[in-house]
C-alpha positions in Angstrom: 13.2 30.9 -0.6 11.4 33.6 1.0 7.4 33.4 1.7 5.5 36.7 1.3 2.3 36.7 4.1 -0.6 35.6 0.7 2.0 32.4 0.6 1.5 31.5 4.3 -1.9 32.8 4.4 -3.2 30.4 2.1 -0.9 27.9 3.5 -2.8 28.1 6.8 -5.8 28.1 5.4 -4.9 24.8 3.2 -4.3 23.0 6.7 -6.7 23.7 8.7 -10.1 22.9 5.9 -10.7 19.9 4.4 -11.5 19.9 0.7 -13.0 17.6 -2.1 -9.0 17.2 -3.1 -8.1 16.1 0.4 -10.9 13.6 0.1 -9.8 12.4 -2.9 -6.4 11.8 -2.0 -7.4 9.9 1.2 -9.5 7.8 -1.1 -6.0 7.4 -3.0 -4.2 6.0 -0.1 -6.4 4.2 0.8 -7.1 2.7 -2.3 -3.2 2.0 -2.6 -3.3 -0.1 0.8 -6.7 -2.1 0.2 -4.7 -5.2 -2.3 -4.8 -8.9 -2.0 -3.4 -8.8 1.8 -6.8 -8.1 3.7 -7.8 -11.6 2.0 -5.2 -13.4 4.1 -5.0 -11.1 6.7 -7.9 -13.0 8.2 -6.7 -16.3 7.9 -2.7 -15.6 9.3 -4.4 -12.9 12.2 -6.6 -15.3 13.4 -5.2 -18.8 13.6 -3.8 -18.1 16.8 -7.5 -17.3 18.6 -9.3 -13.9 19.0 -7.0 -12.6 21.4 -4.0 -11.4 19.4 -5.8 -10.5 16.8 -7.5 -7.4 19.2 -3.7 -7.0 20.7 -2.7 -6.5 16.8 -5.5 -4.6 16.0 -4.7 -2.3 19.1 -1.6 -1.7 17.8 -2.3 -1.5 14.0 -3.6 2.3 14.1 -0.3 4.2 15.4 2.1 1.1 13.6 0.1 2.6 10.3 -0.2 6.4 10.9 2.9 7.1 12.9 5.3 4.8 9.8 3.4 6.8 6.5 3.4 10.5 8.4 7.5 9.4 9.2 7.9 8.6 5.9 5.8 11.6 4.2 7.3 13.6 6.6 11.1 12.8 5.1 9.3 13.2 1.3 8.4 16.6 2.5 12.3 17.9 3.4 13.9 18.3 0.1 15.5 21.8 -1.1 13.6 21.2 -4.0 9.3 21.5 -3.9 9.1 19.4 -6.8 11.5 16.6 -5.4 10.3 12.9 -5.2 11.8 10.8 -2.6 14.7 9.2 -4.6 15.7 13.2 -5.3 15.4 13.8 -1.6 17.1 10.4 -0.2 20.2 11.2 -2.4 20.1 15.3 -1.1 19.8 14.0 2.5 22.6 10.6 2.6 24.7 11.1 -1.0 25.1 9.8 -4.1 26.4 6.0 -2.7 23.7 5.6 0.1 21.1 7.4 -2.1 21.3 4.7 -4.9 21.0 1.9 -2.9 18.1 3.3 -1.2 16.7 4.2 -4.5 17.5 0.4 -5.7 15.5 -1.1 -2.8 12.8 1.4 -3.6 12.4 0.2 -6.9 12.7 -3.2 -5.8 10.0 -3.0 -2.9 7.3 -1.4 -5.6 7.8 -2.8 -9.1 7.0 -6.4 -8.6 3.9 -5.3 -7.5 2.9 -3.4 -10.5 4.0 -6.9 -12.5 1.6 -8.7 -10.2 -1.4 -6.7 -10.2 -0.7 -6.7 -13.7 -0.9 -10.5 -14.0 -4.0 -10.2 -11.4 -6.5 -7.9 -12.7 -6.2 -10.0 -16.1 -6.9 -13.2 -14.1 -9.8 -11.4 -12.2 -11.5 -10.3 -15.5 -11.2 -13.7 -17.6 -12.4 -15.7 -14.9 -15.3 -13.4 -14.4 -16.1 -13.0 -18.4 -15.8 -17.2 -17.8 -17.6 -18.0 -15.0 -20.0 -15.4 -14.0 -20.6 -13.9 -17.7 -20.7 -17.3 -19.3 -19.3 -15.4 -22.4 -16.4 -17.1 -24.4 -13.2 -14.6 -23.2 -11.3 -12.9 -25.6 -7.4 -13.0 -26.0 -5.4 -12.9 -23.2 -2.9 -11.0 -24.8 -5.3 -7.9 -26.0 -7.4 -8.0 -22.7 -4.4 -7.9 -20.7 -2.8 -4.7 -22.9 -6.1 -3.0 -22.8 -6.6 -3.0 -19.5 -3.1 -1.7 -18.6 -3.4 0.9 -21.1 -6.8 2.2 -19.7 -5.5 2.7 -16.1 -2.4 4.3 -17.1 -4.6 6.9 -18.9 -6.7 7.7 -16.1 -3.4 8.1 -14.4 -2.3 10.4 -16.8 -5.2 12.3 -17.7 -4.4 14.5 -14.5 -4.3 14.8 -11.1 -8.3 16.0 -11.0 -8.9 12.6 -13.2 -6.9 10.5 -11.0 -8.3 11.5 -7.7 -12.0 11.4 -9.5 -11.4 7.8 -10.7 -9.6 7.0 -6.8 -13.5 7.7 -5.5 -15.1 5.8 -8.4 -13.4 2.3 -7.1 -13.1 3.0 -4.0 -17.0 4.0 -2.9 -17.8 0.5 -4.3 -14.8 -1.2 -2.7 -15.7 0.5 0.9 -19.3 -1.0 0.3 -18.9 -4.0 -0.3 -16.5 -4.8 2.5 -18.5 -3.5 4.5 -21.5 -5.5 3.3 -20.0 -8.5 3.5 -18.5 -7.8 7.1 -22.3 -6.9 7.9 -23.8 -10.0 6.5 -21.6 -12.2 8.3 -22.3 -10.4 11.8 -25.7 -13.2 12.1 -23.2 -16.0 12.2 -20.3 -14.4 14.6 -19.3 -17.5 17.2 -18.6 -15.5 20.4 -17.6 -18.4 21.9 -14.1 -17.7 20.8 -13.9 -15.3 23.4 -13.8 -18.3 26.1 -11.0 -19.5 24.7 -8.4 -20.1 27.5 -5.5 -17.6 26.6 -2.1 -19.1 25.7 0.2 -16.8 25.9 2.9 -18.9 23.9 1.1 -19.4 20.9 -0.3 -16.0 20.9 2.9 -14.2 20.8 4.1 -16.4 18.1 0.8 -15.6 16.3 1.7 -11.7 16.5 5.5 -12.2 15.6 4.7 -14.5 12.3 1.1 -12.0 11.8 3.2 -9.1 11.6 4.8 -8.7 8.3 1.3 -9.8 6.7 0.1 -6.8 9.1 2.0 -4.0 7.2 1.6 -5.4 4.0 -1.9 -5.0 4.1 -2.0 -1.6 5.2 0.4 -0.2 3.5 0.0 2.6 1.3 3.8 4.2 0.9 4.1 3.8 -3.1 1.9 6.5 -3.6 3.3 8.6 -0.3 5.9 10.3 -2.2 3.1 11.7 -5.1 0.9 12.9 -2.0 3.9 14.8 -0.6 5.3 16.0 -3.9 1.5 17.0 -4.9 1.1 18.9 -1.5 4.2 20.5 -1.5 3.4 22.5 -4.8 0.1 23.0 -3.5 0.6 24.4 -0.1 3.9 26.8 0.3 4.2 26.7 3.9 6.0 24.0 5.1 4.5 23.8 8.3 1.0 23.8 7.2 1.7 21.4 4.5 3.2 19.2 7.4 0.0 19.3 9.4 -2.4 18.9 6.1 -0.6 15.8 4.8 -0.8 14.4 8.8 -4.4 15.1 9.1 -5.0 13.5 5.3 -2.9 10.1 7.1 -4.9 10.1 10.1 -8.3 10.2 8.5 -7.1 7.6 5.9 -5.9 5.0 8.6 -9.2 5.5 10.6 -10.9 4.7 7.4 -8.6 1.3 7.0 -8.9 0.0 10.6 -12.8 0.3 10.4 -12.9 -1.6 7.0 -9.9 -3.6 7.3 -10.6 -4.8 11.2 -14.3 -5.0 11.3 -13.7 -7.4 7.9 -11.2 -9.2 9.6 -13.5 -9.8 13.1 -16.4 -10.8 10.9 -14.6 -13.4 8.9 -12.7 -14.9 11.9 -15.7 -14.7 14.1 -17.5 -16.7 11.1 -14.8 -19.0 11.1 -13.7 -21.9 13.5 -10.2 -22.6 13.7 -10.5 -25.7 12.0 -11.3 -24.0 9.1 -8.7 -21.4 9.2 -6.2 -24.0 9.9 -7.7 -25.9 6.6 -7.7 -22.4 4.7 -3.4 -21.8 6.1 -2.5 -25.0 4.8 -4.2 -24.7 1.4 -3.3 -21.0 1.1 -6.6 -20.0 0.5 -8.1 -16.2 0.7 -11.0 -16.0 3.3 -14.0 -15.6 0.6 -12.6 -18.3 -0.9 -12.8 -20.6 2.2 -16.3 -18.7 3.6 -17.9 -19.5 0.1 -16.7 -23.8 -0.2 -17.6 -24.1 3.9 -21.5 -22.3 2.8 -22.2 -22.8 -0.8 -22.9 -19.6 -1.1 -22.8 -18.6 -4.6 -22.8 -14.7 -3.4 -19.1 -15.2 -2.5 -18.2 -16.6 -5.6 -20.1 -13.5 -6.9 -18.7 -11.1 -5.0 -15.4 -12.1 -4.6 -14.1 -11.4 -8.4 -15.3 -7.8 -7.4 -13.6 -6.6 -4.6 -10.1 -8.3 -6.0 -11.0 -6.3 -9.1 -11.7 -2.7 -7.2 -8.8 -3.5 -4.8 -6.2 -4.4 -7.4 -7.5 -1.0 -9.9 -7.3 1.3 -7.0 -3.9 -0.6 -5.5 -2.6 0.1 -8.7 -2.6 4.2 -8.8 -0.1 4.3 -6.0 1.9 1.6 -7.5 2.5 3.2 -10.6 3.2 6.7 -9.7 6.0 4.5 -7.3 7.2 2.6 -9.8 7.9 5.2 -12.1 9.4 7.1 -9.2 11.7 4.3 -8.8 12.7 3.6 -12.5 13.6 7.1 -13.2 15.3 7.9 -9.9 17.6 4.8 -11.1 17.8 6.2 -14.6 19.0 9.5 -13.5 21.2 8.4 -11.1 23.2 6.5 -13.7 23.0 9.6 -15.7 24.8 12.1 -13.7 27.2 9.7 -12.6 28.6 9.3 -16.6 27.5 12.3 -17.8 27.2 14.6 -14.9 27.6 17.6 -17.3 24.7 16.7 -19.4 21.0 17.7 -18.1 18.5 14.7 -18.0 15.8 15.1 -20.5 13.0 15.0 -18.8 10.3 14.5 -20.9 11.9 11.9 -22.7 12.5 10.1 -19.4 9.2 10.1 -18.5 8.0 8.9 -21.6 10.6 5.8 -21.4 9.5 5.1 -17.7 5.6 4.8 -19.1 6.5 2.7 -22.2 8.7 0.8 -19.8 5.8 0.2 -16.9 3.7 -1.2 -19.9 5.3 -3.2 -21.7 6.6 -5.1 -18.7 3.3 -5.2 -17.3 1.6 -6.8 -20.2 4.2 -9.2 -21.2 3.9 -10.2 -17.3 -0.2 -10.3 -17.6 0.4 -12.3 -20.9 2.8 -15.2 -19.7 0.9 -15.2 -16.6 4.1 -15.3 -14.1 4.2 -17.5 -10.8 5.6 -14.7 -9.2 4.1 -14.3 -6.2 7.0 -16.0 -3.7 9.8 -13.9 -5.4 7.5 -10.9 -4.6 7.1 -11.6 -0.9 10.6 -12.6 -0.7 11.9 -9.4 -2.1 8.9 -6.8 -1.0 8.3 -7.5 2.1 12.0 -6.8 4.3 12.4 -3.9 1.8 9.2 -2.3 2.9 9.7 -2.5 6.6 13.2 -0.8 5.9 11.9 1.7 3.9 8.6 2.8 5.8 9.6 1.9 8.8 13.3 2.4 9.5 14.5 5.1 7.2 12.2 8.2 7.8 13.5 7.4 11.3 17.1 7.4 10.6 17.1 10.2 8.3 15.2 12.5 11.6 18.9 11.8 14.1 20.9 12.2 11.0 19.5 15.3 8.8 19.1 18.8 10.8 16.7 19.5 8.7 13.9 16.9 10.0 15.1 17.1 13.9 11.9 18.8 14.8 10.2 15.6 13.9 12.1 13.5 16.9 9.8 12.0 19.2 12.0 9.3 20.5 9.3 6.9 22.2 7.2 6.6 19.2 10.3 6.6 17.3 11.7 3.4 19.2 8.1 1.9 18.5 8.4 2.6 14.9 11.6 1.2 14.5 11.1 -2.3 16.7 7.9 -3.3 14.5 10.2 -2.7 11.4 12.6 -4.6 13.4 10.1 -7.5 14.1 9.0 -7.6 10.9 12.1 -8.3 9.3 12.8 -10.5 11.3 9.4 -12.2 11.6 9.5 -12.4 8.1 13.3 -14.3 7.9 12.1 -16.8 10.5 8.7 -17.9 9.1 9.9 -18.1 5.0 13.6 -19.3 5.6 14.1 -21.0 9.1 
């Protein structure tokens, strides 16, 4: 379609300013990428020493920017302006290809709404328990009403949404970086004279990785940014350098809180104690508050899994329903091709669906954390990492996006952490 000059005036204009919206969708992102990840992330980056956890950390800002601009990048190339990314995988690789991409989609982002679910109800009894000292109330009506207050907020609007993204994330931001500050007094720096063995440290990096890109990752939501841009900003160019400066800024924000968290704790930490906190799967606050006694963490701790797991969960759910009625319409047109979707009503059954599995899963309290891992993880590397780059030598429409060194990049950390992720959890 056509673009009169206002169209690509204000597209222009749209890229190269920075607005309260842009802020609040970088908030979003990052949000969606700050879960239960960069509690571990300490303890798995930094058993091996100091050293590769600076080579990972070197490598952590263009593995994160280059994979969710690659990937919002292929959101952006529909027909459509209103297309999500199961639309614009089936438009781009068919009907066969496009529902099992849309299948591993689903796969890679529901579980995770089951478990934040079943986490933010275990976050909030345990605090009414054992910070409170207040006699809990039913699991079963906690659970519901917390599920139902987030999915209004996320349905109260886009200016709601991206309002409530800066309420949790401000305080989450803070306190990450409080804790990273208190914990600077009591940084060993002997670890730096560690001698350097080179075996153990690239087995460190190979078994870190997939832990790496879980914790930044922010794609379930990347498909809502691009869709929400899209409409927003008619020019397809500057919408493509918008969404890529909204990406950048939002990685620079996670590798300042997510890496200088991750230095301070292992800095803190000898490897004795990370060894002790790998073998009892423990999250870092959890090990830094039994080694101290410092009733802070135990404070503090129930806080940033709440704010991570509330603002993880906006980019969740707008991916999961993504997912379930990409599925839902594919099945659809394939028995009743001649029959149009009801929209409305689809959207209504993938809400009611999203909550009803949610709390029944908060409710019974699932063990579901190993099927997760097992499922999420390889899915995710194939999806953020490898697709968007398939889909740029296959579809015309995205070969202006080839940049074949960072593309080969791209696509050997997806490689490595598949395959990083086989070795440690099956071999």
């Amino acid at each position: 379609m056509p673009k009169n000059s206002a169209e690509l005036d204000v597209g222009r204009a749209e890229a190269f300013g920075w607005t309260s919206r842009d802020t609040g969708w970088m908030l979003n992102l990052f949000g969606t990428a700050i879960g239960a990840g960069i509690l571990y992330l300490p303890i798995s980056a930094g058993a091996g020493g100091i050293w590769p956890l600076i080579i990972l950390s070197v490598l952590a800002g263009p593995m994160v920017w280059l994979a969710h601009r690659n990937l919002v990048r292929f959101c952006l190339s529909g027909s459509d302006p209103a297309a999500n990314i199961t639309s614009t995988v089936r438009e781009h690789f068919g009907e066969r290809i496009g529902q099992v991409l849309t299948f591993a989609y689903f796969l890679c982002i529901y579980p995770i709404s089951l478990l934040y679910g079943i986490g933010i109800t275990n976050v909030v009894l345990s605090f009414i328990e054992h910070q409170l000292h207040i006699e809990a109330p039913s699991r079963l009506w906690l659970c519901l009403s917390l599920i139902l207050m987030l999915v209004a907020v996320m349905h109260a609007g886009e200016t709601w949404m991206l309002r409530a993204a800066k309420l949790l994330c401000y305080p989450l931001v803070a306190i990450l970086l409080g804790i990273s500050l208190y914990l600077v007094p009591q940084w060993n720096l002997s670890a730096f004279e560690q001698p350097v063995d080179f075996q153990s440290m690239g087995v460190t990096m190979f078994l870190t990785m997939p832990l790496l890109i879980f914790s930044f990752n922010h794609s379930p939501a990347c498909s809502a940014f691009a869709q929400a841009y899209r409409i927003h900003i008619k020019d397809g160019e500057a919408c493509a350098r918008k969404t890529a400066l909204i990406l950048k800024r939002n990685t620079q924000l996670l590798l300042v809180v997510i890496l200088l968290f991750v230095f301070s704790s292992v800095l803190c930490l000898s490897p004795e104690d990370m060894a002790l906190a790998k073998a009892e799967n423990l999250p870092v606050l959890s090990l830094l508050a039994n080694r101290s006694g410092n009733l802070f963490f135990s404070v503090i701790a129930p806080c940033i899994a709440f704010f991570a797991i509330a603002s993880s969960w906006f980019g969740v759910y707008l991916g999961t329903l993504e997912g379930i009625q990409g599925l839902i319409v594919q099945q659809w047109i394939k028995k009743w091709p001649d029959i149009p979707v009801h929209t409305v009503g689809l959207k209504r059954f993938s809400v009611l669906f999203v909550i009803v599995t949610c709390w029944f899963a908060g409710y019974a309290n699932w063990s579901v954390i190993g099927m997760i891992e097992m499922v999420v993880v390889p899915v995710l590397a194939t999806i953020l990492y490898l697709m968007p780059v398939y889909a740029f030598y296959r579809v015309e429409r995205l070969k202006r996006f080839r940049q074949p060194l960072l593309d080969c990049f791209t696509v050997m950390v997806g490689i490595v952490a598949i395959t990083a992720f086989f070795v440690d959890n099956i071999f």
